[in-house]
N, C-alpha and C positions, 0 to 999 in steps of 0.2 A: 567616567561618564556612563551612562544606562541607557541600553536603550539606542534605537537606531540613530542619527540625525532626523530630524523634522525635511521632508519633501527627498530623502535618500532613494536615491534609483541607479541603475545601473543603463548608461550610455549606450553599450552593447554587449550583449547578451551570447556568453557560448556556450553553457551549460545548456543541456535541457533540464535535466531536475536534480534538485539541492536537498536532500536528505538528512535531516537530521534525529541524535539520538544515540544511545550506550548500543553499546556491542560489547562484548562477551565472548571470552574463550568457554565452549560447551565441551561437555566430558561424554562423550556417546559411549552407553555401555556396549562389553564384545557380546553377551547374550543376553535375552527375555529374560524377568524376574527382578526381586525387589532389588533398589541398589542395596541394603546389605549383602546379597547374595551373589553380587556381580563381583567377576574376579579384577577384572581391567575394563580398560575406558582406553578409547580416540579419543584425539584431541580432533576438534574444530572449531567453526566460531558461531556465533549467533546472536541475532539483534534484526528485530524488525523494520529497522530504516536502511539498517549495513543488507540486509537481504533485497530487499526492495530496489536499492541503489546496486547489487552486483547482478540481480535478472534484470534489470534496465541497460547497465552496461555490457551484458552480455548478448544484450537486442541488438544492440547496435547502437544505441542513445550514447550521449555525452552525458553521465552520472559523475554527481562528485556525493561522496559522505563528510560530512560535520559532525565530530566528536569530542570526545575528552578521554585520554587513556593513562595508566598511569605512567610513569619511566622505570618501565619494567620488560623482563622479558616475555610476557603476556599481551602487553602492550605491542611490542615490537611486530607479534605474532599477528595480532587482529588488521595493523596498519599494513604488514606485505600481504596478509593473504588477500585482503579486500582490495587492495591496488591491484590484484595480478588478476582482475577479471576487468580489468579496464576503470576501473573508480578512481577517480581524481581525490587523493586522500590528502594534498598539501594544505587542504586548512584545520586538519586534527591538530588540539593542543597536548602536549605532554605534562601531566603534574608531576611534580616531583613529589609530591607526601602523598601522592592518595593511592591506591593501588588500582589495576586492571581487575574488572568484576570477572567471576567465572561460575559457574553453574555446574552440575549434575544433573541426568535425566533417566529414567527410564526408557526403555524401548513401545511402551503402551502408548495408545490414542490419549492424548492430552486430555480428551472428553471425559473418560473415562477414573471409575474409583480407584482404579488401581497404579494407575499415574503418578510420577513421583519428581519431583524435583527439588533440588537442592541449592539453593541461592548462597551465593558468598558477593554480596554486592551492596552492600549495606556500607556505607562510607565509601563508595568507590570513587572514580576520579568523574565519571561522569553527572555522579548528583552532585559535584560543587559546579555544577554550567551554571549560569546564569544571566539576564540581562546584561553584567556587568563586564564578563570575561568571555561571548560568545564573538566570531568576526562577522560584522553585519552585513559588511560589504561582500564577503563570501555566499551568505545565506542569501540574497539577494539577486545573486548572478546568476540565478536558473530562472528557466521561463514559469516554472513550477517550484515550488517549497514544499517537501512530504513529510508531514510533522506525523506522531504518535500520540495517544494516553498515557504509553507505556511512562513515556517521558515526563509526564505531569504528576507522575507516582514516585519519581525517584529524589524526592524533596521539595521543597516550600521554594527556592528557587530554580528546580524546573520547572516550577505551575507558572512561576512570574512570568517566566524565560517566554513558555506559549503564548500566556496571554499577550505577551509584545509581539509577539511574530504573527499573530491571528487580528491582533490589532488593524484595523482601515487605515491605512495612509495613502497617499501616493508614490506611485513608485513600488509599491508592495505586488510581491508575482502573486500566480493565482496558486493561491494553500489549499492543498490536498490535506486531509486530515483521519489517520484510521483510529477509529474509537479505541480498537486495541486493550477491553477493559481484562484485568489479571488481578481477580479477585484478595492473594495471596498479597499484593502490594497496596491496597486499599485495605486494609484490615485496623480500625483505627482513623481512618480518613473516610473523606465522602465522594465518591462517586462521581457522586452528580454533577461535580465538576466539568466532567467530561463533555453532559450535553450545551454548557455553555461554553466551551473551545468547539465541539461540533457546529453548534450555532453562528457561530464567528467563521469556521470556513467557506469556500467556495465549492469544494467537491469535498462528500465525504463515503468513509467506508465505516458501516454495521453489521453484524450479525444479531440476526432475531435475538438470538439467547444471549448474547452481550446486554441488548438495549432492555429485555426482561429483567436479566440481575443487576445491573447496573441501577435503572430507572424505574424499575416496573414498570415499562410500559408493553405491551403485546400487540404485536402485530405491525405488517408493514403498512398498513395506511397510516395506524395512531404513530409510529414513528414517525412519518413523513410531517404527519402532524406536530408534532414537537420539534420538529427540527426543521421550519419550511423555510430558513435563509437560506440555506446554500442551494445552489443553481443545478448540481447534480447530486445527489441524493442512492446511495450503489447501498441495497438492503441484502447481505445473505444470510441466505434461508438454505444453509447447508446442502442436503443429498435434493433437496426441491429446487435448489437453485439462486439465482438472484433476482430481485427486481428494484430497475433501475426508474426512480425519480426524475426527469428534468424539465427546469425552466428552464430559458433565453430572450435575448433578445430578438434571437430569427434562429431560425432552423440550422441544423450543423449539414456542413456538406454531403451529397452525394457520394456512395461508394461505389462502383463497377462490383461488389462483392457483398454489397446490405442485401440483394434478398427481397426488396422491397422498397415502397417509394417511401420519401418521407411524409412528414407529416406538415400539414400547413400549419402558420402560426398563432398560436391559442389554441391548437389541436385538443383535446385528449383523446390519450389511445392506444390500449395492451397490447399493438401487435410490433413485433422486432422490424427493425429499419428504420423507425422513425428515430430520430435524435434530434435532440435540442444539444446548443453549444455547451462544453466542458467549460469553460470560464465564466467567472461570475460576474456578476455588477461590480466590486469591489477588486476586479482583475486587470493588473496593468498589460496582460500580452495581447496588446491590439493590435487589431490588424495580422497575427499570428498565422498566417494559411493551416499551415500543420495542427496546428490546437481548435481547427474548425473557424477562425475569423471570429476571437470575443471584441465584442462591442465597447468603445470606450468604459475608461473605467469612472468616469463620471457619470454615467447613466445607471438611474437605479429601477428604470418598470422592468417588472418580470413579466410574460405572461403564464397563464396556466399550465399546470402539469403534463409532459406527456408519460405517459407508465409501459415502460417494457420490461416484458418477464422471461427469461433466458434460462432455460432449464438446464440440470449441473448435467456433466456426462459420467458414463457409466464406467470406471475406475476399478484396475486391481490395486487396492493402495498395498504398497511398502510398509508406510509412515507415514501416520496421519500428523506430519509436522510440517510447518512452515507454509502451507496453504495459502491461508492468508494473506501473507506477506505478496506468496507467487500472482496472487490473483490481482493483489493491488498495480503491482507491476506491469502484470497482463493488460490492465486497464487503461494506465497509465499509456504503456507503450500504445497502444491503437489512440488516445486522444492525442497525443502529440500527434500521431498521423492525420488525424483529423478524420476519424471513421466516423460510423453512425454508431445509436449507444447501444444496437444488438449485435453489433461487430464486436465493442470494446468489451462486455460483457464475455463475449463469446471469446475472445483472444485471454479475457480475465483467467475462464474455465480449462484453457491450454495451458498457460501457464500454471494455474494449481496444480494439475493434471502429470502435467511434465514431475515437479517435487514429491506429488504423493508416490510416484511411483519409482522411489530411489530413497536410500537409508537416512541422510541428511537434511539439512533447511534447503540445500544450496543444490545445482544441477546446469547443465547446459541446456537452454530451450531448445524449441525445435525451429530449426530455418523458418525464415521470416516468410516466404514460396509456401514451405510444406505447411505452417501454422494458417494462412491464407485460403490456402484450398481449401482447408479444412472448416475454418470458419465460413465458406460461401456454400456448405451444404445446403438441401431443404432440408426444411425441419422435419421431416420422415426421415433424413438420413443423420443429421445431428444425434436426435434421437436413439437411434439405435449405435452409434460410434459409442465402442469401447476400446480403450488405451489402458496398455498392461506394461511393465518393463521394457525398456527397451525402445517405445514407441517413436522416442525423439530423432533416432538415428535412420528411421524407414523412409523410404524412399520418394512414396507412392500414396497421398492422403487415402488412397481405395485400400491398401494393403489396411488399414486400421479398419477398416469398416465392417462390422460384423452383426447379427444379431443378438443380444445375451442372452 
């Protein structure tokens, strides 16, 4: 059978977000320099949904990951390590012919020419997922679903695979979606795929320079423009920041820590505090207090945009790896709380924050207290907060607070 059942919902709900998507044992080299030139590698892991899903469970969240590994000791590797940050991994399948994908990297900014990676994941166990062989009732048991692009690259039945899970039914959580475009997996294929699962979610994640190569499109208004289904819209614009897109039904609750009041409904208007609800029209978590109360998922008016622009902070990075990921998470985490969208934004920037500044994808965030404080600065004090090594473990949100 393909495919969900027709009116498929889940009775009660105790996941908060259902992740899915390949992971990958990564090879971290021991020093700078080309991998021909590196003598040894760490082993760890990486995958943009498995990272997303272990900063979630390491919030505090109930995360579970959905995969496919091969039955291998690679396999074995990617299933305990991700469990042991709290990830609910009993609904990964094991293939028995396909192999656990693994990778090579350099120690360079991904950005970067001199960036190097090494992919062995071409027939893995993860491109055989499909509509056919994924558990639906699993993917559906979080209040949220965080799907990838990466995932839509890895064969002709992962694109099906999204396109079901991005799919409008009933019963469907609200799909988060990061564009996630990886140039190197598209080589041969089209893109532009991408902005039609974008278009189909409810909450999505862009980078400028994704939506440029991908689409050609520039700029975050024309983005917004091209992609004005989903209900929150999270555009990053790197060392400038983000700015966050949203419609609703009504306004997202009150925070003791926004900064600001919000905004009235049909508002527009750049300044942080205002938020509109993280769930979309096509979102079954109603009534969700924590997700901000989205509005039946039978109701389709939107009204107009509110636009808040959340400037990035000022970083000694490590490793400009896994960011992304962290930030998606950062985001996540504050809408299930149900902040406003310059909290969630701002909690986004802690969590990248936390990763860039440590050798790996993966790190301990900082207490939910210390990340808090921090996010309820004024923006004279946001502003000048710089976070170096080490920052997760302090004590005292003032101890961070410096001028650059």
């Amino acid at each position: 059978m393909s495919g969900p059942a027709a009116g498929t919902a889940v009775a009660a709900t105790t996941t908060d977000v259902v992740c899915l998507g390949e992971s990958m044992v990564t090879f971290l080299p021991s020093q700078p320099g080309r991998l021909a030139d590196v003598p040894s590698f760490g082993r760890g892991i990486g995958g943009a949904e498995s990272n997303v899903a272990c900063a979630l469970a390491a919030a505090g969240h109930r995360a579970a990951w959905v995969g496919r590994v091969g039955a291998d000791g690679f396999g074995d590797h990617l299933v305990e390590t991700i469990a042991s940050y709290g990830v609910d991994t009993s609904a990964v399948r094991r293939d028995p012919f396909r192999p656990t994908g693994i990778y090579f990297r350099t120690a360079t900014d991904r950005g970067t020419d001199t960036h190097e990676v090494a992919y062995y994941r071409a027939g893995s166990a993860a491109s055989a997922m499909s509509p056919a062989n994924v558990p639906y009732e699993e993917l559906f048991a979080g209040r949220i679903l965080h799907l990838s692009g990466i995932t839509a690259a890895l064969s002709d039945d992962c694109l099906a695979l999204l396109r079901e899970l991005t799919a409008a039914r009933p019963g469907r959580p609200l799909v988060s979606f990061d564009v996630n475009h990886r140039p190197h997996l598209w080589r041969g294929g089209d893109a532009s795929v991408l902005l039609e699962l974008a278009r189909r979610a409810d909450l999505v994640f862009v980078g400028e320079d994704e939506a440029e190569e991908a689409w050609g499109i520039v700029g975050a208004e024309a983005i917004r423009a091209a992609v004005p289904e989903p209900s929150v819209l999270v555009v990053k614009r790197g060392s400038a920041g983000a700015t966050v897109f949203a419609s609703g039904l009504r306004p997202g609750p009150r925070s003791s820590n926004a900064g600001g009041a919000e905004n009235a409904p049909g508002a527009r208007s750049t300044e942080g505090g205002g938020a509109e609800d993280a769930a979309g029209p096509r979102s079954s978590i109603a009534g969700g207090a924590e997700c901000g109360g989205a509005e039946d998922a039978a109701a389709d008016a939107t009204g107009p945009d509110t636009v808040t622009h959340v400037p990035a902070l000022h970083v000694d990075v490590v490793a400009a790896v896994g960011a992304g990921d962290a930030f998606a998470a950062g985001f996540l985490s504050a809408t299930l709380r149900g902040l406003p969208v310059r909290d969630r934004a701002r909690h986004g920037h802690l969590m990248a924050a936390a990763v860039l500044t440590v050798p790996g994808d993966l790190t301990e965030p900082p207490a939910r207290d210390h990340a808090d404080r921090l996010v309820a600065l004024g923006d004279d004090a946001w502003g000048t907060l710089r976070l170096g090594p080490g920052w997760t473990a302090a004590d005292r949100a003032s101890e961070e607070v410096r001028t650059p």
